[in-house]
SEVEXGU-771515 format. One record per residue (C-alpha): residue number from 1; x, y, z negated. Coordinates in steps of 0.25 Angstrom, whole numbers, plus 5000, padded with zeros to 4 digits. Layout:
REM residues N
<node><num>NUM</num><east>X</east><north>Y</north><up>Z</up></node>
...
//
This chain:
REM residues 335
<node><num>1</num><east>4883</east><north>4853</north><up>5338</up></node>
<node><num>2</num><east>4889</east><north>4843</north><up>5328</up></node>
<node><num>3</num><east>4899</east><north>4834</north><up>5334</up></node>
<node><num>4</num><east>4899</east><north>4821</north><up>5327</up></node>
<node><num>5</num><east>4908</east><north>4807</north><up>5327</up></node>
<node><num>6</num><east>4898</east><north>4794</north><up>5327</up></node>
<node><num>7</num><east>4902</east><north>4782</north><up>5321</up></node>
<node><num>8</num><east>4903</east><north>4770</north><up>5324</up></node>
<node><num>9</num><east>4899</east><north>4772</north><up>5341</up></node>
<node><num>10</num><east>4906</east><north>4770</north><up>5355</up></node>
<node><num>11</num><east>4903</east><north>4773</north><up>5369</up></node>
<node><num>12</num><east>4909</east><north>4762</north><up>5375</up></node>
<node><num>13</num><east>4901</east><north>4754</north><up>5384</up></node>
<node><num>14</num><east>4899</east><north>4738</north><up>5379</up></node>
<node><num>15</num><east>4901</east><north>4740</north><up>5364</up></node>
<node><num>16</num><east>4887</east><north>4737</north><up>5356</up></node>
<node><num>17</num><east>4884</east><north>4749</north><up>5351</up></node>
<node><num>18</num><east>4872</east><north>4752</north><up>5339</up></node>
<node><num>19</num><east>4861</east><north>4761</north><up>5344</up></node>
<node><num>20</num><east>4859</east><north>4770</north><up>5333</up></node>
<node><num>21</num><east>4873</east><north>4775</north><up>5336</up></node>
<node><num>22</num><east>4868</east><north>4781</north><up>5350</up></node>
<node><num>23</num><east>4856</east><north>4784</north><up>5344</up></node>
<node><num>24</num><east>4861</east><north>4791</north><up>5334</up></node>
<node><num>25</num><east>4870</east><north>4800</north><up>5343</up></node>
<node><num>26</num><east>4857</east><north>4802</north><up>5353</up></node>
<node><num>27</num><east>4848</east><north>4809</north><up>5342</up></node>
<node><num>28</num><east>4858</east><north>4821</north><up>5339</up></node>
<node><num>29</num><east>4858</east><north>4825</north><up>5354</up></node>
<node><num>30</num><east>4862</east><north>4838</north><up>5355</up></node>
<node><num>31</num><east>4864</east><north>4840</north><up>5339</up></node>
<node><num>32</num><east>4878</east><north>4831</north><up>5337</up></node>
<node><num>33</num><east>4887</east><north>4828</north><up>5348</up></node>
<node><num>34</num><east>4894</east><north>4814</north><up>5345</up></node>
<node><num>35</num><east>4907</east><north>4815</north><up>5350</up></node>
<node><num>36</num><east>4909</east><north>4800</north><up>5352</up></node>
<node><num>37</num><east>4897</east><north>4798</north><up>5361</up></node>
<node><num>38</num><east>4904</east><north>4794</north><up>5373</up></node>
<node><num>39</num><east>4916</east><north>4787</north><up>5365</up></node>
<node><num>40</num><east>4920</east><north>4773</north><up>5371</up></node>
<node><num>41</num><east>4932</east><north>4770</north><up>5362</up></node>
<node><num>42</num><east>4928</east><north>4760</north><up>5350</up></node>
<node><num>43</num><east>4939</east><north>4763</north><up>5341</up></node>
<node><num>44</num><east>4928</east><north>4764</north><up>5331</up></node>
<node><num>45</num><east>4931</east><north>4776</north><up>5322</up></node>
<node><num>46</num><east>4945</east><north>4780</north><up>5327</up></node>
<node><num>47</num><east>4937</east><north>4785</north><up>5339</up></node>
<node><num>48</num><east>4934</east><north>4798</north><up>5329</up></node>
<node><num>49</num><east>4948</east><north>4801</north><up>5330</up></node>
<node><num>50</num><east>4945</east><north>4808</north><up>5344</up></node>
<node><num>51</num><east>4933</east><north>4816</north><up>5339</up></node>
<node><num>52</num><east>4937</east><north>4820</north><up>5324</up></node>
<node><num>53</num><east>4940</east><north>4834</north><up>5330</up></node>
<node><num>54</num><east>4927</east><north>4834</north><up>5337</up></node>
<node><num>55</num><east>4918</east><north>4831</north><up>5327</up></node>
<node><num>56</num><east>4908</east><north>4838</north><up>5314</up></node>
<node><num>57</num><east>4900</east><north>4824</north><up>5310</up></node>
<node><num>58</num><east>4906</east><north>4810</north><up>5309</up></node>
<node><num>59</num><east>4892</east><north>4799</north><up>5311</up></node>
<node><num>60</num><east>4895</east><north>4786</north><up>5305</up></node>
<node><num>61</num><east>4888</east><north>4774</north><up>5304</up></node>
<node><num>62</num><east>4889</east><north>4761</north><up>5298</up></node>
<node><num>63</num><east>4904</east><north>4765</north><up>5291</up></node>
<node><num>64</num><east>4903</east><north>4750</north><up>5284</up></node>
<node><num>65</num><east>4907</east><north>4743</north><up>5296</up></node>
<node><num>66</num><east>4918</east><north>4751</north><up>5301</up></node>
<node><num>67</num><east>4925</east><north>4737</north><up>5296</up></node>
<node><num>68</num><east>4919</east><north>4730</north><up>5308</up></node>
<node><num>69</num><east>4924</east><north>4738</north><up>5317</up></node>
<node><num>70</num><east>4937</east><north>4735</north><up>5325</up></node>
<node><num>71</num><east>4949</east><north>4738</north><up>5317</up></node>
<node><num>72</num><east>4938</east><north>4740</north><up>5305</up></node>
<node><num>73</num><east>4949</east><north>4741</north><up>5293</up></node>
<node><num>74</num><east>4957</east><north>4752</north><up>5299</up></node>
<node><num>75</num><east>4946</east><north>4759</north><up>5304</up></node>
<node><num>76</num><east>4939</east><north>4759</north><up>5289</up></node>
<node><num>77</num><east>4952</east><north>4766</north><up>5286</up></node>
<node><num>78</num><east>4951</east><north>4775</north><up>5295</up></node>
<node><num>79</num><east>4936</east><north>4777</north><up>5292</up></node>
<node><num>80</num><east>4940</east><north>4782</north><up>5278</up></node>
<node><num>81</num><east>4951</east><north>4792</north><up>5283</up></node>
<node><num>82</num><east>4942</east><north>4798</north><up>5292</up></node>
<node><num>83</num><east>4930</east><north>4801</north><up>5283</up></node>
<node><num>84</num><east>4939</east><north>4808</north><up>5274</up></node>
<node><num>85</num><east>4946</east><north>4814</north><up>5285</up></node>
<node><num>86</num><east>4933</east><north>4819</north><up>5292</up></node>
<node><num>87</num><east>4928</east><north>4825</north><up>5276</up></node>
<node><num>88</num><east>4940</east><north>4833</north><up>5276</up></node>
<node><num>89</num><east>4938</east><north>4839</north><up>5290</up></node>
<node><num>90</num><east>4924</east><north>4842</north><up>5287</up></node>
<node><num>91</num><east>4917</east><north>4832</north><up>5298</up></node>
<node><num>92</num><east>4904</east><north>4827</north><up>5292</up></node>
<node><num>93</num><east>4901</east><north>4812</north><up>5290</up></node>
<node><num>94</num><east>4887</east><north>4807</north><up>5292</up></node>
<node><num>95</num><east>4884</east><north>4793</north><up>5288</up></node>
<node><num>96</num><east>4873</east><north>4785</north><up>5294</up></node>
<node><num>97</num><east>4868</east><north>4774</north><up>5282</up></node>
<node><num>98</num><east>4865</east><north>4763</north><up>5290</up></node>
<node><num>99</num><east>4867</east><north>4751</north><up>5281</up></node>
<node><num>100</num><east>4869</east><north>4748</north><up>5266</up></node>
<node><num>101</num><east>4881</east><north>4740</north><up>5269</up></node>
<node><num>102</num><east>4886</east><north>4733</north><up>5281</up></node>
<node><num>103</num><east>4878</east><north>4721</north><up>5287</up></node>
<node><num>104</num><east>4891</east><north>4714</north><up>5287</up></node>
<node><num>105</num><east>4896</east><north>4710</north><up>5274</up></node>
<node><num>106</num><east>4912</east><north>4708</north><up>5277</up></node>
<node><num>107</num><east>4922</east><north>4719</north><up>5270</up></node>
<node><num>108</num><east>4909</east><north>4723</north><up>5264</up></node>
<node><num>109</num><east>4917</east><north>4731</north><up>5252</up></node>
<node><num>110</num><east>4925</east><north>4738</north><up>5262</up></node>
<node><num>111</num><east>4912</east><north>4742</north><up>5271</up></node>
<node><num>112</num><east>4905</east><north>4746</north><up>5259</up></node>
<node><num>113</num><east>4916</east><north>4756</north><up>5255</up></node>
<node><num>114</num><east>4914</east><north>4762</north><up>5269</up></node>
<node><num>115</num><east>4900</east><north>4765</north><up>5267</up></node>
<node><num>116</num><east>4902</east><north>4770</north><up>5256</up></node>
<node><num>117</num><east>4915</east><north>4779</north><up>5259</up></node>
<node><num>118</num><east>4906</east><north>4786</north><up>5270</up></node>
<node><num>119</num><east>4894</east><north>4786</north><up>5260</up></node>
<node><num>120</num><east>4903</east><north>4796</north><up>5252</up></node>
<node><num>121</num><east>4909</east><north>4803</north><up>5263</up></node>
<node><num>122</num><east>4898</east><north>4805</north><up>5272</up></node>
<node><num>123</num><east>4892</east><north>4820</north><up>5273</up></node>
<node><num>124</num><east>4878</east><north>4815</north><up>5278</up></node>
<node><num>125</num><east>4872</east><north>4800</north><up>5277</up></node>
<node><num>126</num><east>4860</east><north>4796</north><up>5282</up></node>
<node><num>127</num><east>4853</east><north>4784</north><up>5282</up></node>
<node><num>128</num><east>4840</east><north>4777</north><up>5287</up></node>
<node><num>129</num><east>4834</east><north>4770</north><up>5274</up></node>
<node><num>130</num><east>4829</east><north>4777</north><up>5262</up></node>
<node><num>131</num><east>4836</east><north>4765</north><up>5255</up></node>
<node><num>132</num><east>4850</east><north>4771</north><up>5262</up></node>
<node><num>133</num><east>4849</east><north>4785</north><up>5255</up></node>
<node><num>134</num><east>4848</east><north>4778</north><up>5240</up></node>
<node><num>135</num><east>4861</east><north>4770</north><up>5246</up></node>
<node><num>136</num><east>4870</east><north>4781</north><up>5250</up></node>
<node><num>137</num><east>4865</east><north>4791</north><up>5238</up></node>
<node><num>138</num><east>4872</east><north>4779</north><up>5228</up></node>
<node><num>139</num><east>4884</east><north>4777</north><up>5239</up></node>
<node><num>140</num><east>4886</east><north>4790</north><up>5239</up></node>
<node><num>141</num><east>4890</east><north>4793</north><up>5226</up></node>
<node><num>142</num><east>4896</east><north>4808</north><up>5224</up></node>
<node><num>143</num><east>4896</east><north>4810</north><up>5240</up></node>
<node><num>144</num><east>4890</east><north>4823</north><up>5247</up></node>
<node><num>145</num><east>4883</east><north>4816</north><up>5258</up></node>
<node><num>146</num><east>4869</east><north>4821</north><up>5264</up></node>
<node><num>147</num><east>4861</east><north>4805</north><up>5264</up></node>
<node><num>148</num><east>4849</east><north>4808</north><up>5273</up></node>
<node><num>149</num><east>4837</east><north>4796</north><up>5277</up></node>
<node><num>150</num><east>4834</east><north>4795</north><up>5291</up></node>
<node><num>151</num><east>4825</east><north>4783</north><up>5296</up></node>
<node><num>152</num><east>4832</east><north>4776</north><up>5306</up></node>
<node><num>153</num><east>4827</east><north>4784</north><up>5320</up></node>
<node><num>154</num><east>4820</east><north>4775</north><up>5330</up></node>
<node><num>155</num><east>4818</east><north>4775</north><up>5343</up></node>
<node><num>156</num><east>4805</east><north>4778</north><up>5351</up></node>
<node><num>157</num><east>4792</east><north>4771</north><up>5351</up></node>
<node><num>158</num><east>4792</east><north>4759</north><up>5360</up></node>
<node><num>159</num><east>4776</east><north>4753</north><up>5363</up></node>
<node><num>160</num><east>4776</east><north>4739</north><up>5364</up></node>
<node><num>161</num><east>4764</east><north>4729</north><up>5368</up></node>
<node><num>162</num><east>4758</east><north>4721</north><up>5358</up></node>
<node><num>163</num><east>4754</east><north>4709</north><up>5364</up></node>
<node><num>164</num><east>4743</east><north>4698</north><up>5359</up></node>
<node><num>165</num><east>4753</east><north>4689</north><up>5355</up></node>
<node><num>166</num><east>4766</east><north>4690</north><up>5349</up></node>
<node><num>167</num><east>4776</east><north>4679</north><up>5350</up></node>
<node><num>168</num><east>4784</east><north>4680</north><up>5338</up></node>
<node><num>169</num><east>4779</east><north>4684</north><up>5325</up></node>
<node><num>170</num><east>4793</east><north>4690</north><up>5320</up></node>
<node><num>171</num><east>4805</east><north>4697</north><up>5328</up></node>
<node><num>172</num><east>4820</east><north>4699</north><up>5323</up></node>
<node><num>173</num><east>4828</east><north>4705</north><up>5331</up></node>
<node><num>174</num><east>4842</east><north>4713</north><up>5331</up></node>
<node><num>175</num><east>4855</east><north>4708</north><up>5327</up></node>
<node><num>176</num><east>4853</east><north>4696</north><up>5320</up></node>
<node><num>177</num><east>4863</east><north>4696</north><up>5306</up></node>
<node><num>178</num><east>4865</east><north>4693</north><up>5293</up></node>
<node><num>179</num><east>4860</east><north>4706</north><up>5288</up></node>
<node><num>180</num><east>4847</east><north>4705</north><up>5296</up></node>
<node><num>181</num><east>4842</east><north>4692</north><up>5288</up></node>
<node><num>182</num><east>4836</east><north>4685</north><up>5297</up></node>
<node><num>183</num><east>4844</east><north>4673</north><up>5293</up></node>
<node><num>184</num><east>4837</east><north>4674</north><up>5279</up></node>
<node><num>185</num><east>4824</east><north>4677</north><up>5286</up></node>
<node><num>186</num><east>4825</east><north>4663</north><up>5293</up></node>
<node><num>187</num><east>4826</east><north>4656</north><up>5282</up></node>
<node><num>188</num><east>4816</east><north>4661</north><up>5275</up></node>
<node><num>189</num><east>4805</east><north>4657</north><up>5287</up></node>
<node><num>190</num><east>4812</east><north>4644</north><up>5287</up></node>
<node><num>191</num><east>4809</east><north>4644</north><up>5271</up></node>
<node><num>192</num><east>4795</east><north>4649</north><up>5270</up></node>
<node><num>193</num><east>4792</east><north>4639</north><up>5284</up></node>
<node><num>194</num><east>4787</east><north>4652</north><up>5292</up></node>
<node><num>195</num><east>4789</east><north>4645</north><up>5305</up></node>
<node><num>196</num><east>4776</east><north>4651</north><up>5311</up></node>
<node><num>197</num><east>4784</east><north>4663</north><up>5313</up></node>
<node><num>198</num><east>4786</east><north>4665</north><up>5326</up></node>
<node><num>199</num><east>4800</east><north>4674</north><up>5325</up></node>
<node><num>200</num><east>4811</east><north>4679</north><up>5334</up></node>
<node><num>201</num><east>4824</east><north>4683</north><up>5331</up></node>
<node><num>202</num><east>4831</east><north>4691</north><up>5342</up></node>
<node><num>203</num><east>4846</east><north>4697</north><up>5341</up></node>
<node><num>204</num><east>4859</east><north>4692</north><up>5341</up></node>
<node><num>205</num><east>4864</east><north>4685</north><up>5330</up></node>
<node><num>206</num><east>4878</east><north>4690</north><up>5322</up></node>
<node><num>207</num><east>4889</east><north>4679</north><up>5322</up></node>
<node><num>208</num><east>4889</east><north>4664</north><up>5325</up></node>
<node><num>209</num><east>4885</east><north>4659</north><up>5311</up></node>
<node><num>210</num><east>4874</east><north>4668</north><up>5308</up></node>
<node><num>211</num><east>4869</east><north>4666</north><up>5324</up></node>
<node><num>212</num><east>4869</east><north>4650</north><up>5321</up></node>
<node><num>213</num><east>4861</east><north>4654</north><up>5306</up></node>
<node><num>214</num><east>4852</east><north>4661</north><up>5312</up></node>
<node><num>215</num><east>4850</east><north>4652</north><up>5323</up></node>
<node><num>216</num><east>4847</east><north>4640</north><up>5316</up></node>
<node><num>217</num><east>4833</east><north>4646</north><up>5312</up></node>
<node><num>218</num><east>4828</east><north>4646</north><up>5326</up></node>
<node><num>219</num><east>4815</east><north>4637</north><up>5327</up></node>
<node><num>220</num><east>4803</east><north>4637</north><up>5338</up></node>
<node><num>221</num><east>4798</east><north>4648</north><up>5328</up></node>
<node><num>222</num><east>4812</east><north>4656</north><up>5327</up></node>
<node><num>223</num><east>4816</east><north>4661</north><up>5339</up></node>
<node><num>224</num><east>4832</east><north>4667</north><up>5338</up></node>
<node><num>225</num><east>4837</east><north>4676</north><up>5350</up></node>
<node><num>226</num><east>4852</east><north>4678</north><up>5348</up></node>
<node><num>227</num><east>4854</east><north>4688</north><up>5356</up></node>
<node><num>228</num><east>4854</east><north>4705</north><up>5358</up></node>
<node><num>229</num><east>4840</east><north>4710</north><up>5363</up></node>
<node><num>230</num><east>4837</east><north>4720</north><up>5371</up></node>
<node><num>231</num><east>4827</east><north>4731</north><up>5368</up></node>
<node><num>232</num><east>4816</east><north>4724</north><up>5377</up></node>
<node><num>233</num><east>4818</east><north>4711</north><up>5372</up></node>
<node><num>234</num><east>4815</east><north>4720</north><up>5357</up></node>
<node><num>235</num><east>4803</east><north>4722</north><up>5363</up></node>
<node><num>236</num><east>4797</east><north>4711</north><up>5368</up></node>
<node><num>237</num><east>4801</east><north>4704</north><up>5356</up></node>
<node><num>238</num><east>4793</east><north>4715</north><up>5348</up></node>
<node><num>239</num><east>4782</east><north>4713</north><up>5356</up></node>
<node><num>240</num><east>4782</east><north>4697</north><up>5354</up></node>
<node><num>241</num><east>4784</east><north>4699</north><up>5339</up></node>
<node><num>242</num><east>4772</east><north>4702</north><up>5328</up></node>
<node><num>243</num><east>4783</east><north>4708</north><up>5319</up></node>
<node><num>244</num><east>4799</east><north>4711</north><up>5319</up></node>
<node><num>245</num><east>4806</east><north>4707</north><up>5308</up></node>
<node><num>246</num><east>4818</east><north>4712</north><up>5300</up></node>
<node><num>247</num><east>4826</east><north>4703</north><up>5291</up></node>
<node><num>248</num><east>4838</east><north>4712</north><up>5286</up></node>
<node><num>249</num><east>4843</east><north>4709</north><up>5273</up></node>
<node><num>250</num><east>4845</east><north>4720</north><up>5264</up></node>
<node><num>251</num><east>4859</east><north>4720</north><up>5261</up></node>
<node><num>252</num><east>4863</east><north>4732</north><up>5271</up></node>
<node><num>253</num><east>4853</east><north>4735</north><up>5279</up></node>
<node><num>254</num><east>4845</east><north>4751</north><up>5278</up></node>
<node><num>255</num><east>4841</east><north>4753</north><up>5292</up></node>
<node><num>256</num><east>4839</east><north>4746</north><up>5305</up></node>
<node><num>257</num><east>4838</east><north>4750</north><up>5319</up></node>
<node><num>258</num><east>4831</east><north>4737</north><up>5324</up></node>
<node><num>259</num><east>4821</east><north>4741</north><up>5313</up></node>
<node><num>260</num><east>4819</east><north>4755</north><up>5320</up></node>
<node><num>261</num><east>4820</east><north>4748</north><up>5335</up></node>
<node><num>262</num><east>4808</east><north>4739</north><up>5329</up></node>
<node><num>263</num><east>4799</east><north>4751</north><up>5323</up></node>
<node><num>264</num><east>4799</east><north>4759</north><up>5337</up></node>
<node><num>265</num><east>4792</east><north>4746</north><up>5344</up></node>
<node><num>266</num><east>4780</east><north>4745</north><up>5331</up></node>
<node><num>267</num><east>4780</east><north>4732</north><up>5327</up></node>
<node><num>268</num><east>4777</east><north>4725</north><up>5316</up></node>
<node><num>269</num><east>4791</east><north>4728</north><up>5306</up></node>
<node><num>270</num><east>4795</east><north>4719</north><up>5295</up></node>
<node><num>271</num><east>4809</east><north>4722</north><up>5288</up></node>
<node><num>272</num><east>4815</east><north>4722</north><up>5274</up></node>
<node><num>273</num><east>4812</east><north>4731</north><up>5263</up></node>
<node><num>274</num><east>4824</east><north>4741</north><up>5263</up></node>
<node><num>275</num><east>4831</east><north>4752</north><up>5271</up></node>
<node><num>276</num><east>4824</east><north>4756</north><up>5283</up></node>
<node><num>277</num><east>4815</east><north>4745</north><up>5282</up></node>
<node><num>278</num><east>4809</east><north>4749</north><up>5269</up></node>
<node><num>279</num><east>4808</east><north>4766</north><up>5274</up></node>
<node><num>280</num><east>4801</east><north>4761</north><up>5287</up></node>
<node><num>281</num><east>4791</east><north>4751</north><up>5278</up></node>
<node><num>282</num><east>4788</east><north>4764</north><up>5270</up></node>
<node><num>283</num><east>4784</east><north>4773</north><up>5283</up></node>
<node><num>284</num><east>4776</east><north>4760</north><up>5285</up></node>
<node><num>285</num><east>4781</east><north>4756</north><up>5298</up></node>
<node><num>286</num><east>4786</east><north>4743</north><up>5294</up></node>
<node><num>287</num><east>4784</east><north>4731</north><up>5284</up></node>
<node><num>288</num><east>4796</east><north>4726</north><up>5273</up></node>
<node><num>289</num><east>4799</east><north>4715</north><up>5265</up></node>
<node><num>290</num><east>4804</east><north>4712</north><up>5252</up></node>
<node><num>291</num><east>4807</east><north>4698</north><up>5254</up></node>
<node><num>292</num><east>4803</east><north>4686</north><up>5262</up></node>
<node><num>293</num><east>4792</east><north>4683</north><up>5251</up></node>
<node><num>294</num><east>4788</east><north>4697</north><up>5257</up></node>
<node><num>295</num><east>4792</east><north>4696</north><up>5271</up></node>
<node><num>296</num><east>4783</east><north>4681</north><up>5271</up></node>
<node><num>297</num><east>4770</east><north>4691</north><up>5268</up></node>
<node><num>298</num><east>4774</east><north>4701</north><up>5279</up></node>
<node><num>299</num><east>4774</east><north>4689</north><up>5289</up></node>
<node><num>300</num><east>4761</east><north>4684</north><up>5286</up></node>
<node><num>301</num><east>4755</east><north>4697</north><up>5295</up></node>
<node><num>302</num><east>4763</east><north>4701</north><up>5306</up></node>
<node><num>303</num><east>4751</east><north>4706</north><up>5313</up></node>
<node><num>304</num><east>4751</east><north>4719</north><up>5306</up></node>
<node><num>305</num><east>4753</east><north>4731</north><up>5315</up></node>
<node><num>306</num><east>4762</east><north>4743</north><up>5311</up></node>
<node><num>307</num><east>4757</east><north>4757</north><up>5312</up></node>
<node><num>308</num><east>4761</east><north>4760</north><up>5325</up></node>
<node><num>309</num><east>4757</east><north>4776</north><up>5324</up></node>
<node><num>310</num><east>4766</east><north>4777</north><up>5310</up></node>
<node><num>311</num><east>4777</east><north>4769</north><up>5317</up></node>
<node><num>312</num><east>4777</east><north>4781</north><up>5330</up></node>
<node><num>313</num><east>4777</east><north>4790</north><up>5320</up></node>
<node><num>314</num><east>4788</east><north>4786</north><up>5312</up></node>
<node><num>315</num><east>4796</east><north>4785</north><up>5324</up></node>
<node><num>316</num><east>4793</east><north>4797</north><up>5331</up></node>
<node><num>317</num><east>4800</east><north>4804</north><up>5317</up></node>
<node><num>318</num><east>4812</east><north>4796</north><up>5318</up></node>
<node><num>319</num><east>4815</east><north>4796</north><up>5331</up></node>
<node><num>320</num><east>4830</east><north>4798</north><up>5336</up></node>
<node><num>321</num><east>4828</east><north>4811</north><up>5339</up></node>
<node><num>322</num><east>4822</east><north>4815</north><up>5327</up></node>
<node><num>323</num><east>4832</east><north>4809</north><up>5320</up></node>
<node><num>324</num><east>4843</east><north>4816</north><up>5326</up></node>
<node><num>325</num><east>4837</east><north>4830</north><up>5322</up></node>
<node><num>326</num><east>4835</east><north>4824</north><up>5308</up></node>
<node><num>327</num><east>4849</east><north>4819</north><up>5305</up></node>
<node><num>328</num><east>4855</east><north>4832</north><up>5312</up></node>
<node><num>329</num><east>4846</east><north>4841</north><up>5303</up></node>
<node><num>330</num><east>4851</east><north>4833</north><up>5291</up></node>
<node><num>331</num><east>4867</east><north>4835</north><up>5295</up></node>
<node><num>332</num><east>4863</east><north>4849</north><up>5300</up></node>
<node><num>333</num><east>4855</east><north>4855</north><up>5287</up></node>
<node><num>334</num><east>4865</east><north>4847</north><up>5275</up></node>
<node><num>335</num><east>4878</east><north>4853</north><up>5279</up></node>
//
């Protein structure tokens, strides 16, 4: 059995931790032991310093914003050490592509190197938007890596009534920031007048002067919840809604998990046309936009129904699971 190093995670109980990470690590029961899966120390990546002995695979995600992290410059230094380090040993590097760049646009030169370092150091990439492969293939340059496309896996089907009603005709929800858009989408309802829209917005907003931006739009007809939600509230809110709405700008987004939260519940999907979004649109399981002008069309019938025995399908092929096998297969069979 591999033994693999997962990056960035912690055990430790009261730290916000992304649920991909665990997910992740759950699909290759019995395939891949991650020998941090019980580590509570949040040293970030100085905690693979006890298990560099211990491990054949190094998993990293999002390397662009090791910077954020505490003690982020030294730990960027450290970073670069230990991929050439871990190269010369003969422990494998697999990259999860998650993003373009990173949504957060300080040091952005630096971030950017550290994508692309581990672009051109990474064994294995994979990434879960067709428009990811074209991205790493000109990053790469002259490096070996295997670059595999793996949709985003999703959780299973949930049913949900469909009552007579609905009370909103549009749901956001998720983290509410700046590279989400829905700042830019505001305004263009306050624009074009579309105050019959009935829409809520539901997450917590990031930072005081985009929370007080975002704010300002509420009306009777734009209704803001500044808070984290929970998976019930998800649902009730799906159920109220004739269509949930994504507003990501395009800058450095691929893939989305609050998209592939969505798709498992069947509702009415409106997004942008890239990444994830645009592979989904393909398999017909979701409707894009192009621009507002576009997304104006789209909102005039939010009473179309999506193909619920297509959506099943789709899902029942990429579940966890599933993708666990997929992923191990593709490590296992390109050595």
């Amino acid at each position: 059995m591999l033994r693999g190093f997962i990056y960035p995670y912690t055990a430790r109980e009261g730290v916000i931790k992304n649920p991909y990470i665990s997910n992740f690590m759950n699909a290759f029961e019995g395939r891949i032991e991650f020998v941090n899966r019980n580590n509570t120390s949040v040293l970030g990546l100085f905690d693979i310093l006890k298990y560099m002995h211990k491990i054949d695979i190094l998993f990293v995600n999002w390397p662009e914003d090791i910077l954020e992290k505490r003690g982020g410059l030294l730990q960027m230094i450290f970073y670069f050490f230990l991929i050439h380090y871990l190269r010369f040993k003969g422990i494998l590097i697999f990259l999860t592509f998650h993003n373009k760049e990173s949504h957060n646009k300080i040091n952005i030169r630096l971030k950017n190197f550290l994508r692309n370092f581990t672009v051109r150091k990474a064994d294995y990439i994979m990434t879960h938007a067709r428009e990811g492969v074209k991205m790493v293939e000109m990053l790469a340059g002259e490096g070996n890596a295997r670059i595999g496309f793996f949709h985003h896996p999703v959780l299973p089907v949930i049913t949900l009534p469909i009552p007579a009603t609905k009370k909103y005709d549009l749901l956001i929800w998720g983290m509410v920031a700046p590279y989400k858009g829905v700042d830019h989408f505001l305004e263009f309802i306050k624009e074009e007048k579309l105050d019959h829209l009935k829409i809520l917005i539901a997450g917590k907003i990031s930072g005081e002067e985009y929370r007080s931006k975002i704010l300002a739009y509420s009306t009777s007809q734009i209704e803001i919840m500044d808070k984290f939600i929970s998976t019930q509230q998800l649902e009730d809110f799906i159920v109220q809604s004739r269509a949930v709405l994504f507003t990501y700008l395009g800058k450095s987004i691929l893939s989305s998990g609050a998209l592939m939260d969505t798709l498992r519940y069947g509702p009415l999907i409106i997004g942008p046309n890239y990444g994830s979004f645009k592979d989904l649109h393909e398999e017909g399981l979701i409707e894009v936009y192009d621009d507002y002008a576009h997304l104006k069309v789209l909102l005039n019938n939010l009473d179309r129904r999506p193909d619920r025995n297509r959506t099943e399908k789709f899902i029942a092929e990429h579940s966890w699971s599933r993708f666990g096998a997929d992923v191990y297969n593709f490590i296992a069979l390109n050595p």
